[in-house]
C-alpha positions as CSV (number, residue, x, y, z in Angstrom):
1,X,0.0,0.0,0.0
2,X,1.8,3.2,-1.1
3,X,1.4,6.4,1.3
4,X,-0.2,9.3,0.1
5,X,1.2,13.1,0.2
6,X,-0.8,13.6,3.2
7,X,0.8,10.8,5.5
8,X,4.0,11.5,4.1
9,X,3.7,15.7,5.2
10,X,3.1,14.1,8.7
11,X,5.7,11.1,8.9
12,X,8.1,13.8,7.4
13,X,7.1,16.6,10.3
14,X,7.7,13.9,12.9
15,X,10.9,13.3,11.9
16,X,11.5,16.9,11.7
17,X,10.0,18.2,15.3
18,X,12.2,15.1,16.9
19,X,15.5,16.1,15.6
20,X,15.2,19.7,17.1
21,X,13.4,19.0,20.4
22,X,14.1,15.5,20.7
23,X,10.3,14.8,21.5
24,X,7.1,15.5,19.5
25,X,3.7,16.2,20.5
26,X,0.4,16.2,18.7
27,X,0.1,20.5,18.9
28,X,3.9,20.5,17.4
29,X,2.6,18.6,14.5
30,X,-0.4,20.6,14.4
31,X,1.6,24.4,14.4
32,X,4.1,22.7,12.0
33,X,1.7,21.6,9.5
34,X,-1.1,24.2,10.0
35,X,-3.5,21.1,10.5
36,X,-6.4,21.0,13.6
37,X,-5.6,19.2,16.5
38,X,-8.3,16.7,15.9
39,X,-7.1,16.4,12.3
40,X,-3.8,15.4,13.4
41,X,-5.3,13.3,15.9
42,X,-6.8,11.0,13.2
43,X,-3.7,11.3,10.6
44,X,-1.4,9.9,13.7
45,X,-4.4,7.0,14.2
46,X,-4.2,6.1,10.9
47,X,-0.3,6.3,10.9
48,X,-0.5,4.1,13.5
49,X,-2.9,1.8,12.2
50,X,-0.8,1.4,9.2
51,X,2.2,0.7,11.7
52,X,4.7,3.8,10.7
53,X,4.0,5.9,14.2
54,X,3.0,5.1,17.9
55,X,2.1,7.6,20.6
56,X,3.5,6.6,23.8
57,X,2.7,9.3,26.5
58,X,1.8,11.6,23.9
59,X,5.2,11.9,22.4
60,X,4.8,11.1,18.9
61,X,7.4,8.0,17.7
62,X,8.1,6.9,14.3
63,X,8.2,2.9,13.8
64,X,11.3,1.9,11.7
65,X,9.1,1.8,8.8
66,X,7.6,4.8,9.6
67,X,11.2,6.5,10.4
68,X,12.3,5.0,6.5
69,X,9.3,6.4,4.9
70,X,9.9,10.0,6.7
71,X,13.6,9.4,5.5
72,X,13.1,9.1,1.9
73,X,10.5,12.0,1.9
74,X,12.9,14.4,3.3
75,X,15.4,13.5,0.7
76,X,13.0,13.9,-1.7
77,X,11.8,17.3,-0.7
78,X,15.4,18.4,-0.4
């Protein structure tokens, strides 16, 4: 199943928000991407449905598919 712009944007602002503060939160997500907190809510559901993120203690973590996928997207945008 290939990943859509959409979950890419938010795999790629995961990995983005935990390289400068080292932790990511649903609102850091939101601010970064402009998004509702309820929107992001459901992206990061679906993200972790599909097995690319998991929210433990609401810090945001990328799976290492998730963290792959985020990866390649940032190359690609660079």
């Amino acid at each position: 199943m290939g990943t859509t712009k959409s979950s890419e944007d938010y795999l790629e602002a995961i990995l983005v928000i935990r390289r400068l503060r080292g932790s990511c939160r649903n609102v850091d997500i939101a601010e970064r991407l402009g998004r509702s907190k309820p929107s992001v809510t459901k992206a990061l559901g679906n993200l972790a449905h599909r097995g690319l993120a998991e929210v433990v203690d609401r810090d945001v973590r990328l799976t290492p598919e998730g963290r792959r996928l985020a990866e390649a997207t940032l190359d690609k945008h660079r």
